[in-house]
C-alpha positions in Angstrom: -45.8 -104.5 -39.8 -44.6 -101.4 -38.1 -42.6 -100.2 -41.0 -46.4 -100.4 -43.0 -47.8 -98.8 -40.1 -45.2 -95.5 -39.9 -45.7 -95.4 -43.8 -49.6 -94.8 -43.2 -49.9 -92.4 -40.1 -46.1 -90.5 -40.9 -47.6 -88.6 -44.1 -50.5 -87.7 -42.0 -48.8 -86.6 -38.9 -46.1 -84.3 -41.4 -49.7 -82.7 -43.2 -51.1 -81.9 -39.8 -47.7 -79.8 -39.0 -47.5 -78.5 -41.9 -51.1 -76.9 -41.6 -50.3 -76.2 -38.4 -47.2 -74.5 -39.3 -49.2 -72.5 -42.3 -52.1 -71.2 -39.5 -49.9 -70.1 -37.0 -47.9 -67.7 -40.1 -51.3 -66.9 -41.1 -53.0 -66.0 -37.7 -49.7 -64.0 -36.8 -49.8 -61.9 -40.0 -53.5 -61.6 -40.1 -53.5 -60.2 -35.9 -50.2 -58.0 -36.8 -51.8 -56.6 -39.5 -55.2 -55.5 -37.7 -52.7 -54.6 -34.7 -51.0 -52.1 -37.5 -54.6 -50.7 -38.8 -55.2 -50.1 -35.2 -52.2 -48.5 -34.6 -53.1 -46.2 -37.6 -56.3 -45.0 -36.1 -55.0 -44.6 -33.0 -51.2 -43.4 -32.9 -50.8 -43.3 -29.3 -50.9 -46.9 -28.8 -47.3 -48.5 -28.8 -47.0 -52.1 -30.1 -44.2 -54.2 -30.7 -45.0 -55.4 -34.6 -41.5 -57.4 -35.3 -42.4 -59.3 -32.2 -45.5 -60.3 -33.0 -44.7 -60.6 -36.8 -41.5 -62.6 -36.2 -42.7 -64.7 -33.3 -45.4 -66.2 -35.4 -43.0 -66.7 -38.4 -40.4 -67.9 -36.0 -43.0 -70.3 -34.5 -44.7 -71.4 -37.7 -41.1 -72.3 -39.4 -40.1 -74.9 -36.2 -43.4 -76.4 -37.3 -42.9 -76.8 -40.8 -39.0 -77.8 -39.6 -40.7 -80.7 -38.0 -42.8 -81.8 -40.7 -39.2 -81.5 -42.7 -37.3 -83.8 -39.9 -40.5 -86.4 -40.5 -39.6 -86.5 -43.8 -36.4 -87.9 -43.3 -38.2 -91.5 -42.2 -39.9 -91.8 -45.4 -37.1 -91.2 -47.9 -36.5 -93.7 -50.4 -33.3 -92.6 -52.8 -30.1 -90.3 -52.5 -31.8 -87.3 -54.3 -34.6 -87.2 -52.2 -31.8 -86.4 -48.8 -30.2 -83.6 -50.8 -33.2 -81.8 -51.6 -35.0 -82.6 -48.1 -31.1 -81.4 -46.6 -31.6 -78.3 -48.3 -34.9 -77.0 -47.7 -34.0 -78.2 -43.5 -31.1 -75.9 -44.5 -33.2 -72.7 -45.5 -35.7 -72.6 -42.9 -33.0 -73.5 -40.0 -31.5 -69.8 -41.8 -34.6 -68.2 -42.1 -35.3 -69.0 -38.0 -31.8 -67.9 -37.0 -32.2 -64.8 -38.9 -35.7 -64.1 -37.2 -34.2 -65.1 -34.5 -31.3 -62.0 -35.0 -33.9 -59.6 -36.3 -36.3 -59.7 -33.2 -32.6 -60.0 -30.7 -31.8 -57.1 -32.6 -35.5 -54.8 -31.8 -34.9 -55.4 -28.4 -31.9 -53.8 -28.2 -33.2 -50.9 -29.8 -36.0 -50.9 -27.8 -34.1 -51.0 -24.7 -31.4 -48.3 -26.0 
């Protein structure tokens, strides 16, 4: 009974992250980019794109890296691991190289 009851709510619960996942990217490259046009009417104003930029990408991939780790419950075959392992494996790069990238602004910020 509870193995039928994680194969119902599970796919929903990894579609809700997902989404969630896709809005925060979305919000964060939609506000960065009206920050930028901002910026471009008014070039006095200092703001701190790759922070914005990256800590919404940063924040939407640990959401879609959930949704991935969900996964992993509902998996049926030996294939399905390997290509679930490998996508976990992209996006855990992708996050550590955000993670370098916006490490790396602030200490050209602060120098």
């Amino acid at each position: 009974m509870f193995e039928h009851l994680i194969e119902i709510i599970l796919p929903e619960i990894i579609h809700l992250l997902e989404i969630i996942g896709v809005l925060i990217v979305a919000i964060g490259s939609f506000r960065t980019f009206g920050h930028y046009i901002t910026h471009l009417l008014n070039p006095n104003k200092n703001f701190r794109y790759q922070h914005e930029l990256g800590g919404s990408l940063s924040l939407g991939l640990e959401f879609k890296m959930g949704a991935e780790i969900l996964k992993t419950v509902l998996i049926r075959d030996l294939s399905e691991i390997w290509v679930l392992a490998a996508i976990i494996v992209l996006r855990a790069m992708l996050a550590l190289l955000l993670h370098i990238e916006l490490r790396h602004a602030d200490s050209e910020e602060v120098a």
